[in-house]
TORKOL-4160 file (C-alpha; in steps of 0.2 Angstrom, whole numbers, padded with zeros to 4 digits, m for minus):
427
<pt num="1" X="0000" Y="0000" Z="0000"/>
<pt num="2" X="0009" Y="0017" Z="m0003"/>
<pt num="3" X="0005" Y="0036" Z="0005"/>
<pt num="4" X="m0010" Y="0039" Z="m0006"/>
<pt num="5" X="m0020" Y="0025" Z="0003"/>
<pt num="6" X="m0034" Y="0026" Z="0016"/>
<pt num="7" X="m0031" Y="0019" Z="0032"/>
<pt num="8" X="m0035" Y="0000" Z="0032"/>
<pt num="9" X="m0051" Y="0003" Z="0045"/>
<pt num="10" X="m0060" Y="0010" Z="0030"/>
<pt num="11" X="m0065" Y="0027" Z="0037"/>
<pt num="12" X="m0069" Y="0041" Z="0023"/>
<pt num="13" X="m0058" Y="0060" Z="0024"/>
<pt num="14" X="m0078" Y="0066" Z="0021"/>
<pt num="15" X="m0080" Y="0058" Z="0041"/>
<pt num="16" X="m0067" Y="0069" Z="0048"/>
<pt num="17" X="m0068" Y="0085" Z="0039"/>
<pt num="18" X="m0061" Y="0084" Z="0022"/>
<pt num="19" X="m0073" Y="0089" Z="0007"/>
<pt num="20" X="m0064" Y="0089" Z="m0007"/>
<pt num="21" X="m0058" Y="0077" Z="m0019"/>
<pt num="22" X="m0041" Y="0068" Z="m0016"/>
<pt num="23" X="m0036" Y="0072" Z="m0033"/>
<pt num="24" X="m0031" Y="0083" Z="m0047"/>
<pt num="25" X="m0028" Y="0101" Z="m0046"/>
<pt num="26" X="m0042" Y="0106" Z="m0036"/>
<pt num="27" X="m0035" Y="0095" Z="m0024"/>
<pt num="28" X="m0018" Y="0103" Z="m0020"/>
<pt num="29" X="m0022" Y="0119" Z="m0023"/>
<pt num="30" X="m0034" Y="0114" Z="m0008"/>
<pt num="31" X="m0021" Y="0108" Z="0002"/>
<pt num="32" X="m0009" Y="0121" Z="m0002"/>
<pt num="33" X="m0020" Y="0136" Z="0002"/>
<pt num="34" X="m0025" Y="0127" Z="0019"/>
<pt num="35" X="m0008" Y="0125" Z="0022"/>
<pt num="36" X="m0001" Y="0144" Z="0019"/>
<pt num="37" X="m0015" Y="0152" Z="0029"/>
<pt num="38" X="m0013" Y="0140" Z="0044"/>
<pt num="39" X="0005" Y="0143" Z="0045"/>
<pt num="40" X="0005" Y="0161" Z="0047"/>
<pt num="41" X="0021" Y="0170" Z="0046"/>
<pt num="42" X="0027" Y="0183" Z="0059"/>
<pt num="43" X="0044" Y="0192" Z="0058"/>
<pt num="44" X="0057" Y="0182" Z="0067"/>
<pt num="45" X="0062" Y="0195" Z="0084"/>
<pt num="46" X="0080" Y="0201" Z="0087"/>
<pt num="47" X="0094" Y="0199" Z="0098"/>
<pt num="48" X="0111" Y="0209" Z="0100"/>
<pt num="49" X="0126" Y="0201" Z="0093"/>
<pt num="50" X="0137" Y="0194" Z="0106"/>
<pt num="51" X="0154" Y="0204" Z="0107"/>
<pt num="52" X="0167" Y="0195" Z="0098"/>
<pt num="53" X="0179" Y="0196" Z="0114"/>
<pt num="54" X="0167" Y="0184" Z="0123"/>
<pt num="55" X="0168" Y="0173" Z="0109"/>
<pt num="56" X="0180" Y="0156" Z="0115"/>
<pt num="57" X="0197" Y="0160" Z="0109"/>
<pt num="58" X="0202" Y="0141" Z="0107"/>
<pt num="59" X="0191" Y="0137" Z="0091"/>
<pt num="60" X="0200" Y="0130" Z="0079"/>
<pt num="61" X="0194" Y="0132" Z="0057"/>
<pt num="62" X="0181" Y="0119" Z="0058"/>
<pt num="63" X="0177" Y="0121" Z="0078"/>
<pt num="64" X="0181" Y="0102" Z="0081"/>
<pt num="65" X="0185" Y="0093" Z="0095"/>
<pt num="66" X="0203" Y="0091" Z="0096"/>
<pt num="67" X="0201" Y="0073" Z="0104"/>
<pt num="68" X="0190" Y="0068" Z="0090"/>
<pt num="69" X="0195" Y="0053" Z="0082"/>
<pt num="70" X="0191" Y="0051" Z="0063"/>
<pt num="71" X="0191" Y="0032" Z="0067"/>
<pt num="72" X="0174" Y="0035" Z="0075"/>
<pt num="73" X="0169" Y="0041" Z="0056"/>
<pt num="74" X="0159" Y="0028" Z="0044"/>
<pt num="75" X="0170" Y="0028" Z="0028"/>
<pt num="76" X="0156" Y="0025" Z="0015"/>
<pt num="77" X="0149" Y="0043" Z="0024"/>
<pt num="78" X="0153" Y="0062" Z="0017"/>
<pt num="79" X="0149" Y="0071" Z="0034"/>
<pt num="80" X="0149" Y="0086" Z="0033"/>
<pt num="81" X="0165" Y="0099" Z="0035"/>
<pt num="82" X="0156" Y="0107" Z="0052"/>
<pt num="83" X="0162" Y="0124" Z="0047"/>
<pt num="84" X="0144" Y="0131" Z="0048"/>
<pt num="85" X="0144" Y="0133" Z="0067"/>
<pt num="86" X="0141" Y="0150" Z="0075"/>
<pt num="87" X="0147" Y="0142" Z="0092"/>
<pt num="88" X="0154" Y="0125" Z="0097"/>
<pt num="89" X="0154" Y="0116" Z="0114"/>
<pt num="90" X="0167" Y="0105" Z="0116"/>
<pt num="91" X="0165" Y="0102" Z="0135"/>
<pt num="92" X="0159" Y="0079" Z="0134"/>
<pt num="93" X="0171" Y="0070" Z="0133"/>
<pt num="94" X="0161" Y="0053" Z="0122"/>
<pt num="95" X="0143" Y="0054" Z="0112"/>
<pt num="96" X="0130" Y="0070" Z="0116"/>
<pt num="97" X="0114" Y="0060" Z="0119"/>
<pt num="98" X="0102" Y="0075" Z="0124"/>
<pt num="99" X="0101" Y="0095" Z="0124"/>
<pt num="100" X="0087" Y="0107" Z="0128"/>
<pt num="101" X="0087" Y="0125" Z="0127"/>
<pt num="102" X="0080" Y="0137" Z="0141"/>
<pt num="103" X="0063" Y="0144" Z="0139"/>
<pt num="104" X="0069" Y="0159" Z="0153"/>
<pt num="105" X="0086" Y="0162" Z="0146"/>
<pt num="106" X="0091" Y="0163" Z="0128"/>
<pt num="107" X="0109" Y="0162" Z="0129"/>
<pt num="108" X="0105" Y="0146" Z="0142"/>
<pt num="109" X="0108" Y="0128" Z="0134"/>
<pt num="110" X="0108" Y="0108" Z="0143"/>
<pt num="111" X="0116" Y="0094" Z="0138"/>
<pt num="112" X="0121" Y="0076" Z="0140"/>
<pt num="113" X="0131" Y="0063" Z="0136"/>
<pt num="114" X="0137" Y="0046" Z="0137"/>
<pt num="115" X="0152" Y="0054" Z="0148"/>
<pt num="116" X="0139" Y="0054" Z="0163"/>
<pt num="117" X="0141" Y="0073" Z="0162"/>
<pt num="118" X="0128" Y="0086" Z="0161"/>
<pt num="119" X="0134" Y="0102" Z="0158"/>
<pt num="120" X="0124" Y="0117" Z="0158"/>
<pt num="121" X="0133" Y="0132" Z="0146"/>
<pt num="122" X="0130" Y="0148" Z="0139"/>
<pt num="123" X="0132" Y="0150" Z="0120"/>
<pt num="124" X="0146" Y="0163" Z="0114"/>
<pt num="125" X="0152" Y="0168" Z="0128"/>
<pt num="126" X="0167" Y="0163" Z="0135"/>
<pt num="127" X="0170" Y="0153" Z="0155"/>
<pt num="128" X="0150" Y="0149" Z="0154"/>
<pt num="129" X="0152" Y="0130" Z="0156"/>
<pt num="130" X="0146" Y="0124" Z="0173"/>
<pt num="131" X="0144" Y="0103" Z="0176"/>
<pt num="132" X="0132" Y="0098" Z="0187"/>
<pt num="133" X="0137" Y="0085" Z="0194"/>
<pt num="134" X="0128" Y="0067" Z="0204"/>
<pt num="135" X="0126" Y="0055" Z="0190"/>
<pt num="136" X="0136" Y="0039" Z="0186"/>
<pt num="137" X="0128" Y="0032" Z="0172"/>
<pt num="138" X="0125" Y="0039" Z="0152"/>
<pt num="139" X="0114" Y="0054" Z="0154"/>
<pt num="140" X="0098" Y="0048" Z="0143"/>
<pt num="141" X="0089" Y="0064" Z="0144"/>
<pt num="142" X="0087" Y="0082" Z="0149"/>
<pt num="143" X="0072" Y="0095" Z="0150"/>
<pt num="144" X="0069" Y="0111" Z="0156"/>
<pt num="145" X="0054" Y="0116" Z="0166"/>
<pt num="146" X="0040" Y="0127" Z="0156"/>
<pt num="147" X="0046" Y="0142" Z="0166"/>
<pt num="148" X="0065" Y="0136" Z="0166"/>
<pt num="149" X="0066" Y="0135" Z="0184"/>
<pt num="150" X="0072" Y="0119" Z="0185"/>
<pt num="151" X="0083" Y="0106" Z="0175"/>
<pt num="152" X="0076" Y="0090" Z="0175"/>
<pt num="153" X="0091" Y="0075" Z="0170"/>
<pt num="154" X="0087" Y="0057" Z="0171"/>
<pt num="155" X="0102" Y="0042" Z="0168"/>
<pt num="156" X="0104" Y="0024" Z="0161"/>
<pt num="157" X="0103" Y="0019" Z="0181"/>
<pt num="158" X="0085" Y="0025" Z="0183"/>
<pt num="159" X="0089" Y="0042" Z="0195"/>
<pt num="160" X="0083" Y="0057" Z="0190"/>
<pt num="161" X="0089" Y="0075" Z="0196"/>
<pt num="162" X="0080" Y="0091" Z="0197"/>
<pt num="163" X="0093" Y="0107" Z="0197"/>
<pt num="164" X="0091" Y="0125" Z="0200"/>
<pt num="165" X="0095" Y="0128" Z="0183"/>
<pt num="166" X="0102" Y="0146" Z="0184"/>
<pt num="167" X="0114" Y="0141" Z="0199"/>
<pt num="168" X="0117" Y="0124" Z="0193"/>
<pt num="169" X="0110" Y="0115" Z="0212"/>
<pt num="170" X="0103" Y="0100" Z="0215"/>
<pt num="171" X="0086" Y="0100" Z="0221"/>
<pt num="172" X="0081" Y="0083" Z="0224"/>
<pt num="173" X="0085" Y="0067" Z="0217"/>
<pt num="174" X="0069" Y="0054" Z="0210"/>
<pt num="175" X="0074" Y="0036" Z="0210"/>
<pt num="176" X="0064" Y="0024" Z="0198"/>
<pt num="177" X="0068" Y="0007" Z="0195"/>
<pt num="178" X="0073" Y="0007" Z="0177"/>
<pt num="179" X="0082" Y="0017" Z="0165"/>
<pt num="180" X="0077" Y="0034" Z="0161"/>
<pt num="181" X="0071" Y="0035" Z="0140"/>
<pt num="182" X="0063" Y="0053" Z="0140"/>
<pt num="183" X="0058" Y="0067" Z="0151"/>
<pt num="184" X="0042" Y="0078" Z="0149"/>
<pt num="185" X="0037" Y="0094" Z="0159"/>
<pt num="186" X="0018" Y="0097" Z="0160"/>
<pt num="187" X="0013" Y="0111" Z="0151"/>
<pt num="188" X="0004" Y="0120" Z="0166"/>
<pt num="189" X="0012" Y="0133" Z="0175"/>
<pt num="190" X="0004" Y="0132" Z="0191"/>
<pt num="191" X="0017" Y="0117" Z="0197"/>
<pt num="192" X="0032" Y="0108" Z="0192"/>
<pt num="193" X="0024" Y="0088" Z="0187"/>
<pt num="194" X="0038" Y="0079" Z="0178"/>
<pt num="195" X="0033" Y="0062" Z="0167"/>
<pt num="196" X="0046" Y="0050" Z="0166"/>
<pt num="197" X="0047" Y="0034" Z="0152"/>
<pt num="198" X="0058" Y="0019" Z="0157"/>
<pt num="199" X="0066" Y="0003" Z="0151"/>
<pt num="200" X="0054" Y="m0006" Z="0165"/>
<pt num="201" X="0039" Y="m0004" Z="0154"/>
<pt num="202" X="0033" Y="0010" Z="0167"/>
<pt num="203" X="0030" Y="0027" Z="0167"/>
<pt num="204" X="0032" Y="0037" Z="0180"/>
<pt num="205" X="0022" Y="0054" Z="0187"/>
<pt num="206" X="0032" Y="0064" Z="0200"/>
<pt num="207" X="0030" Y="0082" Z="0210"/>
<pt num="208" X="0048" Y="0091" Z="0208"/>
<pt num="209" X="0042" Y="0105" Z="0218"/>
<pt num="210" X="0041" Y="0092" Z="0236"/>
<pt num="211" X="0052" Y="0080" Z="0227"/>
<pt num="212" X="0039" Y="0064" Z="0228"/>
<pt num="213" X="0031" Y="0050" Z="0217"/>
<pt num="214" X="0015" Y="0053" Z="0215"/>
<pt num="215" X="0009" Y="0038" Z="0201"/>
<pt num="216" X="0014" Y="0025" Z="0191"/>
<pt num="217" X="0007" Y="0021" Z="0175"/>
<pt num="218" X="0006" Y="0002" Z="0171"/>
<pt num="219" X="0002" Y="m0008" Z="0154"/>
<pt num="220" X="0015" Y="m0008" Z="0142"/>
<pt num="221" X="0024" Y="m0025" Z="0141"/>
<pt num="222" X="0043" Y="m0016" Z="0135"/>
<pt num="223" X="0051" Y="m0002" Z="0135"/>
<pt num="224" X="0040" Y="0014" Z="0136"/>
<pt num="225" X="0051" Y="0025" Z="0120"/>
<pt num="226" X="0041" Y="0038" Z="0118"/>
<pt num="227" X="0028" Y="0051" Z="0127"/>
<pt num="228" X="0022" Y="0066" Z="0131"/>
<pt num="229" X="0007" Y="0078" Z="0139"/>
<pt num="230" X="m0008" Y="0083" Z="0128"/>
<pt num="231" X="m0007" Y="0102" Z="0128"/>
<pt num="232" X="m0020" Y="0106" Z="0139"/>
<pt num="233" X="m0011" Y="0093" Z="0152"/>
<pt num="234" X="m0030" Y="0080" Z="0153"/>
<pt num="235" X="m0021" Y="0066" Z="0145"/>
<pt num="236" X="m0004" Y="0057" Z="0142"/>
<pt num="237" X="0000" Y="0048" Z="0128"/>
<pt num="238" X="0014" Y="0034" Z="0130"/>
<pt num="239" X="0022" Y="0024" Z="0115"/>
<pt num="240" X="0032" Y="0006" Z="0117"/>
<pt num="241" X="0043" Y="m0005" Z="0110"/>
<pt num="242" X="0028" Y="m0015" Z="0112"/>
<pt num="243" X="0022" Y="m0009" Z="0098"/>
<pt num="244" X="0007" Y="m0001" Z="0109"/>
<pt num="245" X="0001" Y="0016" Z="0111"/>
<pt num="246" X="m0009" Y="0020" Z="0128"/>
<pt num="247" X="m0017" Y="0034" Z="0134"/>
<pt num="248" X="m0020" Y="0039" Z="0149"/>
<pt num="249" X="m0030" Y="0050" Z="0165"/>
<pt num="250" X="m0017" Y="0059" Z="0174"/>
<pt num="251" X="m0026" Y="0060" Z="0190"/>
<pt num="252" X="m0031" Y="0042" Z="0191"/>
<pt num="253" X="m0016" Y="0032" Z="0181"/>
<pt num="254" X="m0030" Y="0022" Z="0173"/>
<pt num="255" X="m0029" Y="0017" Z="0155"/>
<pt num="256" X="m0041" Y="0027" Z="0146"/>
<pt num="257" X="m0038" Y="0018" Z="0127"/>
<pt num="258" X="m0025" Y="0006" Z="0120"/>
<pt num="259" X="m0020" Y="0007" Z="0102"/>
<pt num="260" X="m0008" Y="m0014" Z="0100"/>
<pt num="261" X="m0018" Y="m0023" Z="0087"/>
<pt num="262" X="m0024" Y="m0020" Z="0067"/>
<pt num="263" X="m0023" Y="m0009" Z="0059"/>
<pt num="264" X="m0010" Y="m0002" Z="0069"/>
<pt num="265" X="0010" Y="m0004" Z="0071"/>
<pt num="266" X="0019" Y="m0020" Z="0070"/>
<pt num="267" X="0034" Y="m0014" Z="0078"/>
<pt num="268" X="0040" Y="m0004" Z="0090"/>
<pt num="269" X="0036" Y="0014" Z="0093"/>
<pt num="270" X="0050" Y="0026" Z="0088"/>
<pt num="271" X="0042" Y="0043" Z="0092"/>
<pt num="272" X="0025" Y="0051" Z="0095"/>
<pt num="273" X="0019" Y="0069" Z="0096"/>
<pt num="274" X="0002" Y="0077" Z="0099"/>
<pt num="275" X="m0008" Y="0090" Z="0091"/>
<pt num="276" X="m0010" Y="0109" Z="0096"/>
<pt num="277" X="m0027" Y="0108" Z="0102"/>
<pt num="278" X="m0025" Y="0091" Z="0112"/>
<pt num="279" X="m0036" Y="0078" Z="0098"/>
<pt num="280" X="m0025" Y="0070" Z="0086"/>
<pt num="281" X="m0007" Y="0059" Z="0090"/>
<pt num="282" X="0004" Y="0055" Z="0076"/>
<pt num="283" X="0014" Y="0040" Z="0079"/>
<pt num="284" X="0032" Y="0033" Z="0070"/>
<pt num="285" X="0039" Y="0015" Z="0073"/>
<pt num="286" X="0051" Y="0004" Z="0066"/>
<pt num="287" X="0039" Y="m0005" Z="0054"/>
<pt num="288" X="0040" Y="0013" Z="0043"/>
<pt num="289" X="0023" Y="0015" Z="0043"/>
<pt num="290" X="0014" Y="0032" Z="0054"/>
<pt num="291" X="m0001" Y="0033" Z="0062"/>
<pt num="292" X="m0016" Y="0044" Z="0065"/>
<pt num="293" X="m0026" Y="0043" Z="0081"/>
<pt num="294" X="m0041" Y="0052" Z="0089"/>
<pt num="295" X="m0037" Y="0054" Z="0107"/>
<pt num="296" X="m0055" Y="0054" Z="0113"/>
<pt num="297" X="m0057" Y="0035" Z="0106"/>
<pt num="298" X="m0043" Y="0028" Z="0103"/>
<pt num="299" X="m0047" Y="0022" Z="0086"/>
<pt num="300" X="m0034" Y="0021" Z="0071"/>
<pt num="301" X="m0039" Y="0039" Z="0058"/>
<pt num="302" X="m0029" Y="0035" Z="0045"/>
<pt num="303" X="m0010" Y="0027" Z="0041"/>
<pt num="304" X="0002" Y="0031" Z="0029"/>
<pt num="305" X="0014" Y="0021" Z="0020"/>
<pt num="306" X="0026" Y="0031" Z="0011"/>
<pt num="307" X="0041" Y="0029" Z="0021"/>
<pt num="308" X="0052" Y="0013" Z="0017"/>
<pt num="309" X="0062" Y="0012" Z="0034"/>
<pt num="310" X="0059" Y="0016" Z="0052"/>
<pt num="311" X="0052" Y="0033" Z="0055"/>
<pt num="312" X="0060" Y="0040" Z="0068"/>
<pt num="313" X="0056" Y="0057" Z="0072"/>
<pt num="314" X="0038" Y="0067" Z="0070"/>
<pt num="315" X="0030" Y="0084" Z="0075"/>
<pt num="316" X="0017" Y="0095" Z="0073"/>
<pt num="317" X="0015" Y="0112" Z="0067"/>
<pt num="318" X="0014" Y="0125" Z="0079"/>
<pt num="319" X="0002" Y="0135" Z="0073"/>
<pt num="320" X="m0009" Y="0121" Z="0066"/>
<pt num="321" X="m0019" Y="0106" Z="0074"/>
<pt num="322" X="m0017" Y="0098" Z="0057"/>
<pt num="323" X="0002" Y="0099" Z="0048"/>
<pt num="324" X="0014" Y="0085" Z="0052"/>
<pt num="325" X="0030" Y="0079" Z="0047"/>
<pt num="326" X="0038" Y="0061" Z="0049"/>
<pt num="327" X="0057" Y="0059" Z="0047"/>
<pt num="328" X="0063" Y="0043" Z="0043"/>
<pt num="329" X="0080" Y="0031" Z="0038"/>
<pt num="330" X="0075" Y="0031" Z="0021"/>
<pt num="331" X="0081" Y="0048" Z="0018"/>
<pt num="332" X="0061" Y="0056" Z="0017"/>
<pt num="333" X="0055" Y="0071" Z="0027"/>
<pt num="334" X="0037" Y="0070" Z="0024"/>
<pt num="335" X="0022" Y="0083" Z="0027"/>
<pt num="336" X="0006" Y="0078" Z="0030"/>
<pt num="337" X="m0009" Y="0085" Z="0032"/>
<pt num="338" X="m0022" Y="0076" Z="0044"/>
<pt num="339" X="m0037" Y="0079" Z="0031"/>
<pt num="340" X="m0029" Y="0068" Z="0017"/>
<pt num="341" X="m0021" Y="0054" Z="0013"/>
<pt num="342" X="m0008" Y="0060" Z="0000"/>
<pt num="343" X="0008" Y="0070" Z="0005"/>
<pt num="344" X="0008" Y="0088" Z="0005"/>
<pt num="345" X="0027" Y="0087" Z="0000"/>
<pt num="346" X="0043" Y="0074" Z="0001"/>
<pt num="347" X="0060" Y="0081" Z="0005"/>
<pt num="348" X="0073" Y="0070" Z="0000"/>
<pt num="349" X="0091" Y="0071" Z="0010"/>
<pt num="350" X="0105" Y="0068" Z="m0004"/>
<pt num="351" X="0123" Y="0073" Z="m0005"/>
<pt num="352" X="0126" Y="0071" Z="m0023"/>
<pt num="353" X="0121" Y="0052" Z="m0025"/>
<pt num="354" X="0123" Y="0047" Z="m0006"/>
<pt num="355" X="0104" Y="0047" Z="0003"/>
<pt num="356" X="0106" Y="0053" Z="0021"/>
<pt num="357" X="0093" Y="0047" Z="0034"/>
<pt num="358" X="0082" Y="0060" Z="0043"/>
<pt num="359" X="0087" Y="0058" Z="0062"/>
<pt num="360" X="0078" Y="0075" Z="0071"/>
<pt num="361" X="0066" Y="0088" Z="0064"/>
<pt num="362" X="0060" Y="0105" Z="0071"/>
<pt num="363" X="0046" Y="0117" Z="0066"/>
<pt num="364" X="0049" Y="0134" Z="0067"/>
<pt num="365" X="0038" Y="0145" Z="0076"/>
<pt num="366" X="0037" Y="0160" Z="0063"/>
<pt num="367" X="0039" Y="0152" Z="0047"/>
<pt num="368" X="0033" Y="0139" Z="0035"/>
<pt num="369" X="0049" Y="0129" Z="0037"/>
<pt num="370" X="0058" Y="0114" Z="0046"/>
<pt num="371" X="0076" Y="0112" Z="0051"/>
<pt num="372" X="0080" Y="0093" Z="0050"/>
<pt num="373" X="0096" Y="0083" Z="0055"/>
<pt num="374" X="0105" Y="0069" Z="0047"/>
<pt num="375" X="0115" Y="0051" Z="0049"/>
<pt num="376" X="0129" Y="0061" Z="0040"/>
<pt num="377" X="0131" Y="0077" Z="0052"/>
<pt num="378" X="0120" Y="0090" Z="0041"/>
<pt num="379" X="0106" Y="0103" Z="0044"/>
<pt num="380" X="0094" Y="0108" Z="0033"/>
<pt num="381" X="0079" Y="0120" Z="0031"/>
<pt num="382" X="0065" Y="0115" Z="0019"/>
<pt num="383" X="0049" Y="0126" Z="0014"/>
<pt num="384" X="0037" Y="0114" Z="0022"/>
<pt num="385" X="0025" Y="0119" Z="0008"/>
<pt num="386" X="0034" Y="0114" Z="m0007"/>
<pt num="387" X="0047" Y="0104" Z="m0001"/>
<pt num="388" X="0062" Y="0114" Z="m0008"/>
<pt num="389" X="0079" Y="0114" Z="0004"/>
<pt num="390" X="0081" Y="0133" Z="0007"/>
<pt num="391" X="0099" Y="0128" Z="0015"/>
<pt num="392" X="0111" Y="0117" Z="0021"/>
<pt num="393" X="0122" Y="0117" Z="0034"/>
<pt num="394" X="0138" Y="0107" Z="0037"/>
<pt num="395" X="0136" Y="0107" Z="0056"/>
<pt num="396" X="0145" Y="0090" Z="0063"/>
<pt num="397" X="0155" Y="0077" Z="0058"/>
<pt num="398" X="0141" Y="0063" Z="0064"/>
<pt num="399" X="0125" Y="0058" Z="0066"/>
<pt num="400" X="0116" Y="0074" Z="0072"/>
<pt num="401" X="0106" Y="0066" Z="0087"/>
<pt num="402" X="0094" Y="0082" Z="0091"/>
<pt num="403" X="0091" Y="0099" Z="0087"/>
<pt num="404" X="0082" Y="0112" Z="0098"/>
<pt num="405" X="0077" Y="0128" Z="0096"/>
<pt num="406" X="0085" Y="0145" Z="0107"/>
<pt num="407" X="0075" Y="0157" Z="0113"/>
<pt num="408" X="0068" Y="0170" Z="0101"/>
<pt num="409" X="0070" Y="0158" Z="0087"/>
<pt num="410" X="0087" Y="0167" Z="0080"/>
<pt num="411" X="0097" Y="0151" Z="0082"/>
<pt num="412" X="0095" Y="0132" Z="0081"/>
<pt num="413" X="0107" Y="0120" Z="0093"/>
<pt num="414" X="0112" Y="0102" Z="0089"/>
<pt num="415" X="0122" Y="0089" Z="0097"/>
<pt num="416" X="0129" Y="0073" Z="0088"/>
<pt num="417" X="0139" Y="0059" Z="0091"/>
<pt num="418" X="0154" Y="0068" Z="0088"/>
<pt num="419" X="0154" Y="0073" Z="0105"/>
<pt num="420" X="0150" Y="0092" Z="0103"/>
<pt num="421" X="0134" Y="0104" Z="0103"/>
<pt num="422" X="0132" Y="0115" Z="0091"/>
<pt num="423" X="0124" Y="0134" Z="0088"/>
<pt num="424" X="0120" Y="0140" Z="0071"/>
<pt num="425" X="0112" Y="0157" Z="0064"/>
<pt num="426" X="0097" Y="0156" Z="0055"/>
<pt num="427" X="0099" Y="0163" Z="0038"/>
């Protein structure tokens, strides 16, 4: 079955709001118009330049890390030259697994690594690194708090640590009893709830603000690899190596739907993300196919076909309850638009003749576009309506793990396995 197909439970677009005809020009003129006026366009805010004798005077051309190895480098790869950085941290010591930007401060940037280090550090600006130290084990994941008050790190171990993320102090420390796959903050701003997916096949809801458990969320019969809050904080939706999505009551832990049988995934979920106004989740696993599914029943909307390997990134507009994109191995960047089976547009990653596999994607917040990262250590923006690559930057010299966004949107930071985080300009 390929990308233009409906879902294999047989429901009609016509169900679910689409009205027009799934073909022809009237079709993606459709698409495209609905498209360009849910994405509205606002110009991007500024930010003084950084005075160039803050910059780190120990740069070298290409900002690498002297200590890099080009063993660690795949010799049937071009990476790219990494010469397109405006700033480079070189403070790990082995593989950057995770990064977050600060919401409160926009010179404020998390990472961490495989070194058992998490380092929080200032971009551009010289002496700025601080490590906060307590873990023994690879650092899985990091978060900030809506408000950036807190720094929220979890480990391989299964201990989670929440820091005063402007002085770098421990707060408290949460013990699970599996390994820590992913943090998520809820959206609210009235407390500090931190959600928490483990290796055990649990997730876990705890209070940072008095430092205590307060439920765990059983079901899942593997590793729970993806989840997140609804954003109006009612729900929670886990995903699992399982190949099972859950959604949840916060308040009770009780499982409100389960999604682990046709016509949905056959192998493990990779990534999820939920729509802006809390009805919709998209869904990526390793079978290459994604998934659309109404959080008020539970039932499969529609799935799509067009990737040929695992999918392993996915997000949402901003703007929009009904843009998507699905990054994948097989070198596609995809957009979707909930309302119809086709793709708005493919993006394919190529250097010359050598296909690159999409490994992160971001939406920016004030234009149609997405940054996206790659297996071979490159950034690129693409025009999400008609799939052209606006840029390409040679960030790193491998596989680009994440990408996150700074504060005010005037710079995109990635980490990679090259052991160094990265801050480029938009342009």
């Amino acid at each position: 079955m390929n990308g233009a197909s409906y879902d294999s439970s047989g429901e009609d677009p016509d169900d679910f709001g689409a009205s027009h005809d799934s073909s022809g020009e009237d079709y993606d003129d459709f698409v495209l118009d609905n498209l360009l006026s849910s994405l509205e366009v606002t110009p991007t805010p500024r930010i003084s330049n950084v005075d160039e004798q803050d910059m780190d005077p120990d740069w070298d051309d290409e900002g690498m890390d002297p200590d890099w190895d080009d063993e660690h480098l795949d010799p049937d790869v071009s990476y790219g030259k990494a010469d397109d950085s405006f700033y480079v941290f070189r403070g790990h010591a082995d593989e950057v697994y995770s990064m977050a930007c600060s919401p409160l401060d926009k010179y404020l940037v998390a990472t961490g690594g495989k070194d058992n280090k998490v380092f929080l550090w200032k971009f551009g600006l010289q002496d700025s690194k601080l490590e906060v130290q307590g873990h023994e084990d690879t650092i899985s994941t990091v978060a900030f708090s809506r408000d950036g008050k807190f720094l929220a790190s979890g480990n391989f171990d299964g201990l989670i640590k929440i820091w005063d993320a402007q002085l770098g102090i421990i707060k408290c420390t949460l013990e699970g009893s599996g390994g820590v796959e992913w943090l998520k903050w809820h959206p609210g701003l009235g407390g500090h709830l931190l959600l928490a997916g483990s290796t055990d096949c649990s997730v876990r809801l705890w209070d940072a603000d008095k430092g205590i458990h307060l439920r765990t969320f059983n079901g899942h019969a593997s590793g729970v690899t993806c989840g997140d809050f609804s954003g109006d904080g009612k729900i929670i939706c886990t995903g699992s190596n399982d190949a099972s999505l859950r959604i949840w009551d916060p308040e009770t832990a009780e499982s409100i739907n389960v999604r682990d049988s046709h016509p949905y995934h056959t192998g493990g979920l990779t990534c999820l993300s939920i729509n802006n106004d809390s009805t919709i989740a998209v869904t990526g696993s390793n079978d290459s196919t994604v998934r659309l599914v109404n959080l008020s029943s539970g039932e499969v909307i529609r799935s799509y076909y067009s990737h040929s390997d695992s999918v392993v990134c996915c997000g949402f507009a901003r703007n929009t309850p009904y843009t998507f994109a699905t990054g994948s191995l097989d070198s596609k960047l995809i957009v979707w638009d909930t309302l119809y089976p086709a793709p708005v547009c493919i993006c394919e990653h190529k250097t010359g003749e050598k296909a690159e596999g999409v490994t992160c994607l971001l939406w920016l917040a004030f234009r149609p576009c997405i940054i996206t990262g790659s297996t071979h250590g490159r950034v690129r923006m693409w025009n999400c309506v008609y799939g052209t690559c606006l840029r390409t930057y040679d960030v790193h010299r491998g596989e680009i793990v994440s990408l996150s966004m700074v504060k005010y949107c005037t710079h995109i930071a990635s980490i990679s396995r090259d052991r160094t985080a990265r801050v480029f300009q938009m342009k």
